[in-house]
C-alpha positions in Angstrom: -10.1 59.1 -35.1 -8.5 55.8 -36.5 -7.6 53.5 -34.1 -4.3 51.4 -34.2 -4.4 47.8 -34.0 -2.1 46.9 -30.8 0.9 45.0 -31.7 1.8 41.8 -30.7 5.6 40.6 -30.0 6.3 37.2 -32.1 7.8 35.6 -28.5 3.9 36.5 -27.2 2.3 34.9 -30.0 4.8 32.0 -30.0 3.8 31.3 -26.4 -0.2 32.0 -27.2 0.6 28.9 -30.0 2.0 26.7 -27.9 -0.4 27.2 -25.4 -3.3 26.4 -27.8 -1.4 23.5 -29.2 -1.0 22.0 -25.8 -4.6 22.3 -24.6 -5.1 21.0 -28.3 -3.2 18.2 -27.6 -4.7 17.4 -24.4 -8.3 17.5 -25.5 -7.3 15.3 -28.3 -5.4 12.8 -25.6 -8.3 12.8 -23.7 -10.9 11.9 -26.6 -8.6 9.4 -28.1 -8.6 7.4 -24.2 -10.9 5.5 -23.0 -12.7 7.8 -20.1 -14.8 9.1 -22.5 -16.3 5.3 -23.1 -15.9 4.8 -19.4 -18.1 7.6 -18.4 -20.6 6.5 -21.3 -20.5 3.0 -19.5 -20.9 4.6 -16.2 -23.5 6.9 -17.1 -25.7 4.1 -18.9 -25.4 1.8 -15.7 -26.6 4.4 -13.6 -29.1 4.7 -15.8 -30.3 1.3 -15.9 -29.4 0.6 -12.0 -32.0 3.5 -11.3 -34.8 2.2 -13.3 -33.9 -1.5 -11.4 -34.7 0.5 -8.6 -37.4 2.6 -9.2 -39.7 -0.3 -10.2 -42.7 -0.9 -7.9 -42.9 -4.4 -7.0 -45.6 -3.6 -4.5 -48.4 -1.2 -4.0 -49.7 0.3 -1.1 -51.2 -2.7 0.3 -48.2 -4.7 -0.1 -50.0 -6.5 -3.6 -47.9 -7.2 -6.6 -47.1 -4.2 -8.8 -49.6 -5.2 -10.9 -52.5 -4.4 -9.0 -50.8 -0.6 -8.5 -48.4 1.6 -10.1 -45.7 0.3 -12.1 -42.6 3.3 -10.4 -42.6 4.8 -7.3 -43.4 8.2 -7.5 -40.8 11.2 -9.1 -39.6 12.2 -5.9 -38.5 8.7 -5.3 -37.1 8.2 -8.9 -34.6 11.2 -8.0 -33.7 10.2 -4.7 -32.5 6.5 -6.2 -30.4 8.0 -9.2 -29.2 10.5 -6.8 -28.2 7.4 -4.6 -26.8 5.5 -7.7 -24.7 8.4 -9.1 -23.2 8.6 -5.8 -22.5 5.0 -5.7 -21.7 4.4 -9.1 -18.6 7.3 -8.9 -17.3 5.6 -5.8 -17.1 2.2 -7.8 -15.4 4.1 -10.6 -12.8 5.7 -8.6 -12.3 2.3 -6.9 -11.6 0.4 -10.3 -9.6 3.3 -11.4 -7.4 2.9 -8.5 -7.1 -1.2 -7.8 -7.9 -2.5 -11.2 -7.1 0.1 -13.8 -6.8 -2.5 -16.3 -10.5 -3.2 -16.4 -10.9 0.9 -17.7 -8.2 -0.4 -20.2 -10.4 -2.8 -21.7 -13.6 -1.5 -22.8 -15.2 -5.5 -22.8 -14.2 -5.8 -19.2 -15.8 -2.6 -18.4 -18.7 -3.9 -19.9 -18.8 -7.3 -18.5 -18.6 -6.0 -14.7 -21.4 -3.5 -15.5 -23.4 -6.3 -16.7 -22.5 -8.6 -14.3 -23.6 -6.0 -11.4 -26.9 -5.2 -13.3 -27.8 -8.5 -13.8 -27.4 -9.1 -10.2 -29.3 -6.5 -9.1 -31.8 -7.3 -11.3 -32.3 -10.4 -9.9 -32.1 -9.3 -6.4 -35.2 -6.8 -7.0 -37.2 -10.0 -8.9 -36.2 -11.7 -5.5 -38.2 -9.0 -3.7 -41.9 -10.0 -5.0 -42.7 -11.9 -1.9 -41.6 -11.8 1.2 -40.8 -15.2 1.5 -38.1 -14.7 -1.6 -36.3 -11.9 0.4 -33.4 -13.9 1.7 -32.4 -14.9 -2.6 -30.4 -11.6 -1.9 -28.1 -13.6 0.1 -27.2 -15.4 -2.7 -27.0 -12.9 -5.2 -24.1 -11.0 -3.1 -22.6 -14.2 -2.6 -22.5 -14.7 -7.0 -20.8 -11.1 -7.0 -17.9 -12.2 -4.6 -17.4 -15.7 -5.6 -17.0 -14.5 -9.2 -15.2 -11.1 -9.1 -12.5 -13.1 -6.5 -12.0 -15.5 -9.1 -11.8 -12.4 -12.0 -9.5 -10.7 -10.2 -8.2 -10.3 -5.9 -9.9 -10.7 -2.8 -9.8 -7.2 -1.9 -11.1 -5.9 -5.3 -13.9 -8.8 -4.8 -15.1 -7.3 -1.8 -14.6 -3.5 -2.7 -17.5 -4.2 -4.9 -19.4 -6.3 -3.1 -19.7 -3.7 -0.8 -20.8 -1.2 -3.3 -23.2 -4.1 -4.8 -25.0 -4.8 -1.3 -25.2 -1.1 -1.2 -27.9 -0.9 -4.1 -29.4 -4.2 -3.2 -29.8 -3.1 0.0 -32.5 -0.8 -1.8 -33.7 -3.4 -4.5 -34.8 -5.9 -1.9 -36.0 -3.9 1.1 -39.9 -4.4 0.6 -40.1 -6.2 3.8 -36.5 -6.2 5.6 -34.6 -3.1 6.8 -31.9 -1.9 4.9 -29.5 -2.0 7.4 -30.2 -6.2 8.4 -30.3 -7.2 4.7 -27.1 -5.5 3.8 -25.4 -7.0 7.1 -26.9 -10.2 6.0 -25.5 -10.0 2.4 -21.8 -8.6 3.3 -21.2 -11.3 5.8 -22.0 -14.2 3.0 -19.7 -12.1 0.9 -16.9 -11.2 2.9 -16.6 -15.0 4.1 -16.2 -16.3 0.3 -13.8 -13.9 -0.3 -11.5 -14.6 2.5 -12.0 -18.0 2.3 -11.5 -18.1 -1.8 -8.0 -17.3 -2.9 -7.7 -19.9 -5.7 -9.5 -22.6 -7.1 -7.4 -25.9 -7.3 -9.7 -28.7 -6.4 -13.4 -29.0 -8.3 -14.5 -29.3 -4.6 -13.1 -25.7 -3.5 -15.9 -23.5 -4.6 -18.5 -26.3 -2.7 -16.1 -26.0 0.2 -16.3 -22.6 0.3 -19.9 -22.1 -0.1 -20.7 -24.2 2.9 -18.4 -22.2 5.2 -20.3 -19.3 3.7 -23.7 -20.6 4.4 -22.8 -21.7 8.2 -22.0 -17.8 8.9 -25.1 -16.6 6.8 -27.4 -19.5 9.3 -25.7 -18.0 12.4 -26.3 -14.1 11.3 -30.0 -14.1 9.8 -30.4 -16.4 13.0 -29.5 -13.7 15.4 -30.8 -11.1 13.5 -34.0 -12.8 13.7 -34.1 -12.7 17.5 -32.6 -9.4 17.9 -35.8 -8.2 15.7 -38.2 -10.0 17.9 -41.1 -7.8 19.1 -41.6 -8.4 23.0 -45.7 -8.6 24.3 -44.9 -7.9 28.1 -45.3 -4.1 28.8 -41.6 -3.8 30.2 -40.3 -4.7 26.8 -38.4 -7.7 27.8 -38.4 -10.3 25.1 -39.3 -13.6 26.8 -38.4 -17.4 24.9 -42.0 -17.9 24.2 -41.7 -14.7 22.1 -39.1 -15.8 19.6 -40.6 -17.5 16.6 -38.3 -20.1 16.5 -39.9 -21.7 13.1 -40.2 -18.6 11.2 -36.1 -17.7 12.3 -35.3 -21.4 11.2 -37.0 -21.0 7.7 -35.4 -17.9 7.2 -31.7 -19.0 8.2 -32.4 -22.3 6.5 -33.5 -20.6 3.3 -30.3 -18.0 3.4 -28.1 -21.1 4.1 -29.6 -23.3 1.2 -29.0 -20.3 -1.4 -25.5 -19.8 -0.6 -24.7 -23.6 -0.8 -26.2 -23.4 -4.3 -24.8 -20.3 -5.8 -21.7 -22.6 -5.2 -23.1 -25.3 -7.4 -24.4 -23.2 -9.3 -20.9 -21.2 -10.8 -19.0 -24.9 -10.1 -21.0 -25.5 -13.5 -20.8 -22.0 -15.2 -16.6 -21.9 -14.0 -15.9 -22.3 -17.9 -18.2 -19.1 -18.9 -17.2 -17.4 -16.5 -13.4 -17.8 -17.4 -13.7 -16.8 -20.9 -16.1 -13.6 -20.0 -13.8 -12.2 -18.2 -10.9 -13.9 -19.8 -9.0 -15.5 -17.0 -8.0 -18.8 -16.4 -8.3 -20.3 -12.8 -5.9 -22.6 -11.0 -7.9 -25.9 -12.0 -7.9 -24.6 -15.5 -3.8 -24.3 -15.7 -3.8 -27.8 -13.9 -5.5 -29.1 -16.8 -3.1 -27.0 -19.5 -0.4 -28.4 -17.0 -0.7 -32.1 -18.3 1.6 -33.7 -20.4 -1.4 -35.2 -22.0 -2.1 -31.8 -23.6 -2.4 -31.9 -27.4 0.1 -29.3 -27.9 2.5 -30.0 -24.9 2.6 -33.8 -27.1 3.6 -32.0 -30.7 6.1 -30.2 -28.6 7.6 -33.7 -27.1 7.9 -35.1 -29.8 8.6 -32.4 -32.3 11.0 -30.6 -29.9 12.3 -32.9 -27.4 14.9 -30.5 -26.4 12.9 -27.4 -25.9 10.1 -29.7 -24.4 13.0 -30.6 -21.7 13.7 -27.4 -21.4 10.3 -25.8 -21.1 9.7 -28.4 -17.8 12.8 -27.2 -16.0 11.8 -23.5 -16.8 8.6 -24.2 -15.1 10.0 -25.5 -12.2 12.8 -22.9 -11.6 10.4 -20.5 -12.3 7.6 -21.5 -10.0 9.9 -21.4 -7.3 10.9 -18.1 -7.6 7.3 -17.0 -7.8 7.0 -18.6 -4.5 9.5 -16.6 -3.3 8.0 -13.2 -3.7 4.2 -14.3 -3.4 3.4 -14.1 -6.8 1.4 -17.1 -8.8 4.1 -20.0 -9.1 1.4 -22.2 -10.6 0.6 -19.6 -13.2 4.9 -19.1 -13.7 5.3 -23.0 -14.0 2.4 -23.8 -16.7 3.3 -20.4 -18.9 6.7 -21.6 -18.9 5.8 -24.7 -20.3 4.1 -23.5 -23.2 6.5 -19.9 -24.2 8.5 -21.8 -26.4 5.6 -23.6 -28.1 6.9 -21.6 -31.6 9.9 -23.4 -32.2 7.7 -26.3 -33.0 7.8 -25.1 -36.5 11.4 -25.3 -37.2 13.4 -27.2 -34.0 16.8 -28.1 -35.6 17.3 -24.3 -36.0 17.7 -24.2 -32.3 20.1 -25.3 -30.1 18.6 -27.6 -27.9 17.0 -30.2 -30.8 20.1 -30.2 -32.6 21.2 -33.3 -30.8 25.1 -32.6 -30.9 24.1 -32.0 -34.9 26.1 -29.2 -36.9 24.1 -26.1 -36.6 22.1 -25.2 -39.4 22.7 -21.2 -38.9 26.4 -21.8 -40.0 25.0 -21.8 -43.5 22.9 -18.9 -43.0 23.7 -15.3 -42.8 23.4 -13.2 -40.0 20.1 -11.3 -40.8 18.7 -15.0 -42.0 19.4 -16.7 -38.6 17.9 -13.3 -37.2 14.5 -13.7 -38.9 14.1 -17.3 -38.1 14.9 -16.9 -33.6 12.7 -13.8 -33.8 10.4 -16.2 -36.1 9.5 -18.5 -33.3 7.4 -16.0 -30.9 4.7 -14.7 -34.2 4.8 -18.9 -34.8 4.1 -19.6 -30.9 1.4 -16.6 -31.0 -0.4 -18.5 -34.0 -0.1 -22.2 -32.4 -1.3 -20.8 -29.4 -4.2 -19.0 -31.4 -4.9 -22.5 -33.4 -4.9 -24.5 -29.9 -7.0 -22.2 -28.3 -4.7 -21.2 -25.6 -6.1 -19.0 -22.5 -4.9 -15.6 -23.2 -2.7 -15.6 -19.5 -0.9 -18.5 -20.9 -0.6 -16.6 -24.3 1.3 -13.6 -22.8 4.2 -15.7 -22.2 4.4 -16.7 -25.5 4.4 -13.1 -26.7 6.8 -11.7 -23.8 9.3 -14.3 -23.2 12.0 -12.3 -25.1 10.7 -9.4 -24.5 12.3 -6.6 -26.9 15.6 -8.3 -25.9 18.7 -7.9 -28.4 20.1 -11.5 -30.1 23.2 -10.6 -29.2 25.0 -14.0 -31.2 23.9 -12.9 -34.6 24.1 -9.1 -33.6 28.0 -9.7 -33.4 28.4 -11.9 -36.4 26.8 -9.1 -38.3 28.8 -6.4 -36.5 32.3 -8.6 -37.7 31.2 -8.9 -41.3 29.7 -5.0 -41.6 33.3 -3.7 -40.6 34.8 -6.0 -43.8 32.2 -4.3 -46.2 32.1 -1.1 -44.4 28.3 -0.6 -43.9 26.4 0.0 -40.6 24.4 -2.5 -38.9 21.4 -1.4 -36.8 20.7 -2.9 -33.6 17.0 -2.2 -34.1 16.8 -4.8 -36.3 18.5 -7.4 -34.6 15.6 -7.0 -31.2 13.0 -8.9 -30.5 9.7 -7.1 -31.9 7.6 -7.3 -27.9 6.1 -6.9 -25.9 7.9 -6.7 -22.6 6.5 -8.6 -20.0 3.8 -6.8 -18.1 3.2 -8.9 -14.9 5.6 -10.4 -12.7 4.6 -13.8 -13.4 6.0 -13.0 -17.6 9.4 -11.3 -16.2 9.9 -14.0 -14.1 10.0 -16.4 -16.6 12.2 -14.3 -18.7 15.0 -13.9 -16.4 14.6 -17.9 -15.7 15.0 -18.6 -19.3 17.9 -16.7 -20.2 19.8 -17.2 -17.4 19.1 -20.9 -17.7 20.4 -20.5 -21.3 23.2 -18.7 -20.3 24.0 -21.2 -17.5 24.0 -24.0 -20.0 26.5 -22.8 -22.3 29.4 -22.2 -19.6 31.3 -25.2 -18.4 32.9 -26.0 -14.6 29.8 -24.3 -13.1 30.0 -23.8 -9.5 27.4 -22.3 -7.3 29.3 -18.4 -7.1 29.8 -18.9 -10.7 25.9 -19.6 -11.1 25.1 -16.6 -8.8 27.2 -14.4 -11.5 25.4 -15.4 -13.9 22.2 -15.3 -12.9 22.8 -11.6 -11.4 24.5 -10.2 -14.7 21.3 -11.4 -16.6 18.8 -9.9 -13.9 20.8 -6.3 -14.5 21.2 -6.8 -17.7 17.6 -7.4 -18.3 16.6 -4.0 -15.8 19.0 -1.7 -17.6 17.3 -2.7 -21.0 14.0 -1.7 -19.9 12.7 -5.1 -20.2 10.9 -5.1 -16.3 9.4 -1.5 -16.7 6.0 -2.4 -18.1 5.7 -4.8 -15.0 5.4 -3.6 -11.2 8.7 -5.6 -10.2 10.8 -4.1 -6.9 14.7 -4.4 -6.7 13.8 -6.5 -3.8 11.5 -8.8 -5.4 14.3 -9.0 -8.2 16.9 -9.9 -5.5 14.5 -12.9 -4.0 14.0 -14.0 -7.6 18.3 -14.4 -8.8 18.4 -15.7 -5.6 15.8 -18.4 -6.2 16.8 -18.8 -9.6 20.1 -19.2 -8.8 19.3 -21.9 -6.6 17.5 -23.6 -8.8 19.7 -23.9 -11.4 22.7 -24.4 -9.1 21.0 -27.5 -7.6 20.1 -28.8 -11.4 23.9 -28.1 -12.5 25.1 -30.1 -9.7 28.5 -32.1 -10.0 28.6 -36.1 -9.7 31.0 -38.4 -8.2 32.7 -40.3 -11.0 31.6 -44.3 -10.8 35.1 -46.1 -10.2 36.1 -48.4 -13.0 36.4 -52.1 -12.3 40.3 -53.8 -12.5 38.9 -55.9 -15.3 37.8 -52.8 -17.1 40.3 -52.0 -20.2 41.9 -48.5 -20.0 40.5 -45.9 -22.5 43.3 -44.8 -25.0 
């Protein structure tokens, strides 16, 4: 008996192809992201957060590891990485959710785990005597003080909270679990509430000390709520409270905090370029007129340097208006138009009432040398050393924005010659702004450009204005990489248009004196 090989219809195997090609593509998706490194990263710190763990700083008789076993015992070893995996998913799925951009960046994945080992590390070195337990303090107080400064107060104490969790278990030779960790969240919680940004050099001391008053206060109570009455009825009676030992204790808790707070006062720099940020003293000091590069570009560019200040300032106000970082807007904006350094009389605002120098150029020429001035601002800012959250400005400012001038010129002289012009090539090359702070200072700039080229301006007329460029900008796509709301967009025109309304402002004539000879 021959058997017949069942026949398959070509719309069945056309769907059984794309089937296979999808799941194709989707394995291929996922191997070509970065989960695959994330879960390598997270696996590896469990790992390594286990063995922290699972070493034996005392033996039975409460002597230094040395004298005993080096790991607790297997049982133990599994109950800890059970306890880390579980802890250590929790933290992933909290990045995941309110810092995504960390699983983006496969250094700042790294530099978080490493921060946290480190810490915990250091936390179970803390545990070898008794006397050392209260160092934990201080080590939950280094994981809040930097991750607020690395990135929000709520992601700060997210993970603090998962931190004091395992170092809780690192450092609970001789405290319960349950006092240390109360003991190390309130140190933490208080610097992150009380750290939002660091503008003064005296901030983080500031904030250390607040922190260390709550830490006294807490081990202080705990101390006398752990108290062991000697009258049969359990009362605890004054005479019981070991009023010296409580003091050492909150005193030593106390003294920690205050000098983690030194402490990262002197490692602020490292700190900033680990994880890449720059804090509000930093753009303070990029904010100076002093600056190397913000000199070249006064007296280089006079007219973009003027420009770049009032930029700053409309645009730090209309940060202010939707709670974003106006100090952050104001410094970028001085520095996103550091490219046309290179070659100022090509643009407008250094031309001094000049003839322009594009009327001898062609369309495509004049193209090349506006689009020219971002890749040049990119490499100044590279040469200068410029904090990457400055840099974005440079890069975004235009976004992927058509130059609409030279886009018409060429339109006018490809219908003459009959050939096609692309708009493609008449765009900015990108990025689009990607945080509110960047799209803020791209509406500011061209609607402050546009502003400046109309005559008998009049607050409605500014409004217009500024309102045709915000829509303009939103139906391009230029605000879709960045989590801007219509609503923050309407407080920004309206700031903006403010702003510029107030700068645009008209002046009484001065009256001539009788003596003065009429102008012909």
């Amino acid at each position: 008996m021959v058997l017949k090989k069942k026949k398959i219809s070509a719309r069945r195997k056309h769907v059984r192809d794309s089937k296979s090609a999808e799941k194709f593509a989707r394995i291929s998706a996922f191997a070509n992201s970065r989960i695959p490194l994330a879960i390598f990263i997270l696996l590896v710190f469990a790992s390594l957060a286990t063995f922290i763990l699972s070493v034996n700083t005392f033996n039975e008789h409460g002597e230094f590891w040395m004298a005993g076993e080096l790991f607790e015992s297997s049982p133990q070893i599994i109950a800890y990485g059970v306890i880390v995996l579980i802890v250590a998913f929790a933290m992933a799925v909290y990045v995941a959710h309110y810092q995504n951009r960390i699983i983006v960046k496969p250094t700042r994945m790294m530099a978080l785990a490493g921060l946290l080992l480190i810490l915990l590390a250091l936390t179970k070195f803390g545990s070898l005597y008794q006397e050392w337990v209260y160092l934990s303090t201080g080590w939950a107080v280094t994981c809040a003080i930097i991750l607020t400064i690395a990135y929000n107060q709520r992601f700060a104490i997210g993970m603090t909270f998962f931190f004091c969790v395992l170092a809780s278990f690192a450092a609970s030779n001789h405290f319960p679990y349950i006092n240390l960790f109360l003991t190390m969240m309130v140190g933490a919680v208080t610097c992150c509430f009380s750290l939002r940004e660091i503008r003064t050099r005296m901030k983080l001391i500031e904030v250390s000390i607040i922190a260390a008053v709550v830490v006294f206060i807490t081990t202080a109570a705990i101390g006398v709520i752990q108290t062991e009455p000697t009258v049969p009825n359990g009362l605890i009676r004054f005479e019981d409270i070991k009023l010296l030992e409580i003091s050492r204790n909150s005193g030593l808790g106390a003294a920690v905090t205050i000098a983690i707070g030194l402490i990262i006062q002197g490692f602020l720099p490292l700190i900033e370029k680990v994880f890449n940020i720059a804090t509000s003293m930093t753009l303070l000091d990029y904010s100076d007129a002093n600056q190397p590069l913000l000199k070249k570009l006064a007296m280089e560019a006079p007219g973009t340097f003027s420009h770049s200040l009032l930029i700053g300032t409309i645009a730090e106000a209309a940060a202010d208006a939707i709670g974003a970082n106006g100090l952050l807007c104001r410094v970028g904006a001085y520095y996103h138009d550091i490219g046309k350094i290179n070659k100022p009389p090509y643009f407008v605002e250094n031309q001094m009432g000049s003839a322009s120098r594009h009327e001898q150029l062609s369309p495509a020429m004049s193209q090349l040398v506006i689009v020219g001035h971002v890749k040049d601002g990119i490499e100044i800012a590279k040469e200068y050393a410029l904090p990457g959250v400055l840099r974005q400005f440079v890069e975004t400012h235009h976004g992927t924005t058509l130059i609409e001038y030279f886009y018409n010129e060429a339109k006018k002289q490809a219908e003459d010659k009959q050939t096609p012009v692309s708009e493609s090539e008449f765009r900015y090359p990108g990025p689009k702004p990607r945080t509110k702070e960047a799209a803020i200072v791209m509406l500011a700039d061209t609607s402050e450009s546009a502003v400046r080229s109309m005559s008998e301006l009049t607050p409605g007329r500014v409004d217009v204005i500024v309102h045709n460029m915000a829509v303009k900008r939103l139906q391009d796509g230029q605000f879709d990489d960045c989590d801007l709301t219509l609503r923050e967009l309407s407080k920004i025109e309206g700031s903006i248009a403010k702003s510029l309304a107030a700068h645009h402002h008209g002046r009484i004539a001065y009256p001539k004196s009788p003596d003065e000879p009429i102008e012909k």
